[in-house]
Every structure is written in structure tokens, then in C-alpha cells.
FIKOLZA-1660 file (N, C-alpha, C; in steps of 0.1 Angstrom, whole numbers, plus 5000, padded with zeros to 4 digits):
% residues 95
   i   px   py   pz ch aa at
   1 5008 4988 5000  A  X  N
   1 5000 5000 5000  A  X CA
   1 5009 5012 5000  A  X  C
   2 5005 5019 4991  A  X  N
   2 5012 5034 4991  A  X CA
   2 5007 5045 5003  A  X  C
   3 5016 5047 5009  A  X  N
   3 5009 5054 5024  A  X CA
   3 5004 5068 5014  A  X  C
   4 5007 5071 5004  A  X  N
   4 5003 5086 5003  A  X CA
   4 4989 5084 4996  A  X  C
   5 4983 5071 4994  A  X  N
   5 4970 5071 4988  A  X CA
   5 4958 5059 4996  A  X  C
   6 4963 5056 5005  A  X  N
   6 4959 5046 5013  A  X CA
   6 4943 5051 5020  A  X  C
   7 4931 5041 5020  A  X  N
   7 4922 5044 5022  A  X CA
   7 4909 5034 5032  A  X  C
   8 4905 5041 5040  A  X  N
   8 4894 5032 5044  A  X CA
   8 4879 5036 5042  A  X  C
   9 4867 5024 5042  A  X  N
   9 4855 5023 5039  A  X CA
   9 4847 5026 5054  A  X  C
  10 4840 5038 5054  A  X  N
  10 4832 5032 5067  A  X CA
  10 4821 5036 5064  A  X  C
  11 4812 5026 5069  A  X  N
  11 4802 5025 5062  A  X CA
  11 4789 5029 5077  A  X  C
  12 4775 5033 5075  A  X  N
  12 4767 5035 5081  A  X CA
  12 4752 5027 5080  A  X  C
  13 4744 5023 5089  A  X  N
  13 4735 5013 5086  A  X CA
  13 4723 5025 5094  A  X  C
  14 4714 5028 5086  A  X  N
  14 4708 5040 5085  A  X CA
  14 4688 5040 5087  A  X  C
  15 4685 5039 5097  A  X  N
  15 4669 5035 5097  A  X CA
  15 4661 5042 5090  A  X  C
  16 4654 5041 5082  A  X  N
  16 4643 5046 5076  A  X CA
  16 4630 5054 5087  A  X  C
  17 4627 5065 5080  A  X  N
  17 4615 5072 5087  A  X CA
  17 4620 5087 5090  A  X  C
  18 4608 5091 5101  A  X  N
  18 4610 5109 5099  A  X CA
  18 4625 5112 5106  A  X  C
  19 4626 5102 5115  A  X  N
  19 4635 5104 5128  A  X CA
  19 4652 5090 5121  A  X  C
  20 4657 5098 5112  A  X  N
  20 4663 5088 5106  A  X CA
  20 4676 5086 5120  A  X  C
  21 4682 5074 5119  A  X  N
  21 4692 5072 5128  A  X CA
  21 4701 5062 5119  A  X  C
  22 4711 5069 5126  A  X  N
  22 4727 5057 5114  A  X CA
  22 4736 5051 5127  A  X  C
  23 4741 5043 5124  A  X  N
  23 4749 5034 5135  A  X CA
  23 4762 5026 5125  A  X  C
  24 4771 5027 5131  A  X  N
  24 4780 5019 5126  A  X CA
  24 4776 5005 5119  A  X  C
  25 4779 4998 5105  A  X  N
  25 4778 4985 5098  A  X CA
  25 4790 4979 5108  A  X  C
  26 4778 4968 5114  A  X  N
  26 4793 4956 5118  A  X CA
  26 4803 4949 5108  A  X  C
  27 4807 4953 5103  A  X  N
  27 4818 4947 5095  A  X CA
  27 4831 4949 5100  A  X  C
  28 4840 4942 5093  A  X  N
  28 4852 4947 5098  A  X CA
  28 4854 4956 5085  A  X  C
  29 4869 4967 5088  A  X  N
  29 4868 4979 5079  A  X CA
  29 4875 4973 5070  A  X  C
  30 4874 4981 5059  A  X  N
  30 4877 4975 5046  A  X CA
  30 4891 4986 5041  A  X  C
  31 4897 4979 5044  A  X  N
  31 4909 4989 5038  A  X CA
  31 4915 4989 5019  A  X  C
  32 4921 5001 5013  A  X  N
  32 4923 5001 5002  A  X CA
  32 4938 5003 4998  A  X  C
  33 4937 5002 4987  A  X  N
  33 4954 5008 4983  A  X CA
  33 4955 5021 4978  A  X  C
  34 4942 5030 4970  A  X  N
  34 4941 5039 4971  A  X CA
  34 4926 5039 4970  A  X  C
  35 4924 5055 4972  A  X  N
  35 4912 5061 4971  A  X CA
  35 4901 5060 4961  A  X  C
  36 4905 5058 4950  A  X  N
  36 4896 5052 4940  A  X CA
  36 4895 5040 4938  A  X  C
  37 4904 5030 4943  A  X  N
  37 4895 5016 4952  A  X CA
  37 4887 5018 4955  A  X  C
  38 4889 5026 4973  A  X  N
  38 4878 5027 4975  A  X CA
  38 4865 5031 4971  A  X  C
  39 4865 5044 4965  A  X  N
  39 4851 5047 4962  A  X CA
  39 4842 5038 4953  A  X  C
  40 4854 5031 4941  A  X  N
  40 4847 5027 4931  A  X CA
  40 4838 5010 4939  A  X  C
  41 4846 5005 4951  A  X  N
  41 4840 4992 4961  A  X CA
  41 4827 5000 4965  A  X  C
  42 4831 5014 4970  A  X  N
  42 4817 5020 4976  A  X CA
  42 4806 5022 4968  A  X  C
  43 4804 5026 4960  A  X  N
  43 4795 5022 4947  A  X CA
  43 4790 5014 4944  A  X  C
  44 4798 5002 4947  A  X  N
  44 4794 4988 4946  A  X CA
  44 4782 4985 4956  A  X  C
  45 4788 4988 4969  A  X  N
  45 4785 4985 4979  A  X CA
  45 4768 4992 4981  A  X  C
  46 4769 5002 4979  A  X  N
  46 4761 5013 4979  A  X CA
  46 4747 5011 4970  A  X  C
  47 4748 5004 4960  A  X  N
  47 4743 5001 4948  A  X CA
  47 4733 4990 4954  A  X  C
  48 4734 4983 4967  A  X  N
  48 4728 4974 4969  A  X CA
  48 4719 4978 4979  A  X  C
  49 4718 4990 4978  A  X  N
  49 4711 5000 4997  A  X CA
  49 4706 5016 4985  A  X  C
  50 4697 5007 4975  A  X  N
  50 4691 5020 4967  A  X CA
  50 4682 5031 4974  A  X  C
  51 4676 5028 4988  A  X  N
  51 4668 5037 4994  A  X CA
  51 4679 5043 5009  A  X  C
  52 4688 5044 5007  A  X  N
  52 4696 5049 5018  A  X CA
  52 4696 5042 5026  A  X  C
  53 4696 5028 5030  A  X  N
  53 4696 5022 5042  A  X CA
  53 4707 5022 5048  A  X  C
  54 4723 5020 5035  A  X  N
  54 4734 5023 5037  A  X CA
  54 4742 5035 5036  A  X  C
  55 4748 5041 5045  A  X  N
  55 4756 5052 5039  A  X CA
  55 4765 5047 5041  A  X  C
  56 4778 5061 5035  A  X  N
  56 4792 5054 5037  A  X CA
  56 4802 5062 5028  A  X  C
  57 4813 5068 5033  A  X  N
  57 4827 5073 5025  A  X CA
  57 4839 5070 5028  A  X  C
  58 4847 5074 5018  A  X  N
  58 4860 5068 5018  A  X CA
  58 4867 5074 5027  A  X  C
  59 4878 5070 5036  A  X  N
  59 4891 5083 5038  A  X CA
  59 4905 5079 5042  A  X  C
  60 4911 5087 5036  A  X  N
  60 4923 5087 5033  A  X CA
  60 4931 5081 5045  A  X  C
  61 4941 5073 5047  A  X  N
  61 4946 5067 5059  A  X CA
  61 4964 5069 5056  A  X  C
  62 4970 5070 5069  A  X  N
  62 4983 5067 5069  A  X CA
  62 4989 5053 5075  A  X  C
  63 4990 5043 5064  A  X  N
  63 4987 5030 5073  A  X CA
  63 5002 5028 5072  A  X  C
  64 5009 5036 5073  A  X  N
  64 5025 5033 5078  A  X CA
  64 5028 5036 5097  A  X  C
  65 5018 5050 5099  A  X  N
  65 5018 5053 5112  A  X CA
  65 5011 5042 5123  A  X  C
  66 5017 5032 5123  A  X  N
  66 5010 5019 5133  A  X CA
  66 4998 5018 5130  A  X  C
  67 4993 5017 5119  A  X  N
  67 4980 5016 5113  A  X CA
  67 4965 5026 5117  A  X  C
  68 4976 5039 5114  A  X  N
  68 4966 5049 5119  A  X CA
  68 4953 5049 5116  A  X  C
  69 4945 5059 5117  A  X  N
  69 4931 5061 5112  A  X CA
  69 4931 5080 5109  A  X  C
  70 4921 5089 5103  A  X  N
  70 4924 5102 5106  A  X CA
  70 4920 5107 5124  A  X  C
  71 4921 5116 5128  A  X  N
  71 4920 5119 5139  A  X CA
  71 4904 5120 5145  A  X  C
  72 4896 5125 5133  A  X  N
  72 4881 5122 5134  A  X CA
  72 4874 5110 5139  A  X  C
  73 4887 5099 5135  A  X  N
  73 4875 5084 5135  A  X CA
  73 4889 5077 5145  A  X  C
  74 4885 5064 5153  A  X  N
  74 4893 5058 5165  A  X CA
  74 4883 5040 5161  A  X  C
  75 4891 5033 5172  A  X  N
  75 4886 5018 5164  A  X CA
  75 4885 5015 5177  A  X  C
  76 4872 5006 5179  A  X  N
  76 4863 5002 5189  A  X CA
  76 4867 4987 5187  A  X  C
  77 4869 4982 5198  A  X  N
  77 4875 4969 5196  A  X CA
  77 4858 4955 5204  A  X  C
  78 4853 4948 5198  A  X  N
  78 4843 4945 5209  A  X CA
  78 4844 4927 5211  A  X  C
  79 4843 4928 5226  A  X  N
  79 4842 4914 5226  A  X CA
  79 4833 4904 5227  A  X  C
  80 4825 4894 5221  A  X  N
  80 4811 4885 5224  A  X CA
  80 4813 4871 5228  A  X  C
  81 4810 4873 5242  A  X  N
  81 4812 4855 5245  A  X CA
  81 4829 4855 5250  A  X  C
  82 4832 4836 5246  A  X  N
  82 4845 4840 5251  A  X CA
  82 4849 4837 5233  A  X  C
  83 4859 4845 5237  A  X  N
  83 4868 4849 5216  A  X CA
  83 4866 4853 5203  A  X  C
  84 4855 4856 5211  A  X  N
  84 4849 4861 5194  A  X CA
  84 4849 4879 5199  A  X  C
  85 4860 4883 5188  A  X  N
  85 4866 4899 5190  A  X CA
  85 4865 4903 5176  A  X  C
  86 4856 4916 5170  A  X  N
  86 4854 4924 5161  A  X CA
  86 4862 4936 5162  A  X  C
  87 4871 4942 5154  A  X  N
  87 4870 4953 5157  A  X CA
  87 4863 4965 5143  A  X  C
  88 4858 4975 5149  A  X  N
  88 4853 4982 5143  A  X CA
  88 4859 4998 5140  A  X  C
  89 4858 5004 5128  A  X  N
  89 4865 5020 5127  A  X CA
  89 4854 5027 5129  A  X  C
  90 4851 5038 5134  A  X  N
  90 4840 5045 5142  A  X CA
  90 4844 5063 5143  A  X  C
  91 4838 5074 5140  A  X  N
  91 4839 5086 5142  A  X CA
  91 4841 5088 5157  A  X  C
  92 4850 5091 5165  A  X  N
  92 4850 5097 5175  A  X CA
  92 4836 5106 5179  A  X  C
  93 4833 5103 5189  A  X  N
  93 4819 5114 5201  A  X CA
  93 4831 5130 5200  A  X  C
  94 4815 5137 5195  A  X  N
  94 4820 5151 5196  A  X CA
  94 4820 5153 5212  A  X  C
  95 4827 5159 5218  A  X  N
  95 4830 5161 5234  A  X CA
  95 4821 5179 5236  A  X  C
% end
């Protein structure tokens, strides 16, 4: 991966109605080699969620810096049972 084009997918799982609400897709993140990977996967992806159920955009990553993220988004690590560990990329809580 070229650190100067490196990219991740995060995606949003988005309820329908007046009072819309989005929550993180459990997936794990989907990382790219560059940015138009990603968008063009996102499209894909996107294409399957025609009424908005899905949102979701690409962003740019430094995955040489111990596998950063940008400063907006942090990674939620979760655990179910005994060993079964997900981790997820997530926008940081505005404080």
C-alpha cells in the first residue's frame, strides 16, 4: 500500500422514517490501496442499499503510522462470548 493514497470504507446502517438514525455496519473495515479503490468498492456496495439504508465514505489513511486512522474516526474493539473479538472504525463522540 502506498501510504500517500491509502484508504478506508466506513460505512453507516441508516433506519428509515422521519427520525432517521445511522449506527456503525458491523463489518470489519475495509481497507484500500488507494482512494479510488475505495470509492469505486463503495459504489458497489452502495448500489445494493438504493433507498439509503446504507451510507458510507471513503478516507484517506496513513497506514505506515501503526495503522493509523484520521483523527476524526478511532477503532472500537468489541468482545462476544469467550473469543469472538470484532473490531470496528468509528467517528470519534463530539465532546
Amino acid at each position: 500500500m502506498d501510504p500517500a493514497s491509502a484508504a478506508v470504507m466506513v460505512l453507516l446502517s441508516c433506519s428509515t422514517g422521519e427520525a432517521a438514525v445511522c449506527k456503525p455496519v458491523e463489518t470489519a473495515p475495509a481497507l484500500y490501496a488507494s482512494i479510488d479503490q475505495c470509492r469505486a468498492s463503495l459504489a458497489d456496495r452502495l448500489a445494493n442499499s438504493p433507498n439509503g439504508e446504507i451510507v458510507g465514505r471513503c478516507q484517506s489513511i496513513d497506514p505506515t503510522a501503526t495503522a493509523s486512522l484520521p483523527a476524526d474516526y478511532t477503532t472500537v474493539i468489541v468482545t462476544r462470548g469467550i473469543g469472538a473479538v470484532t473490531s470496528y472504525v468509528v467517528p470519534r463522540r463530539a465532546k
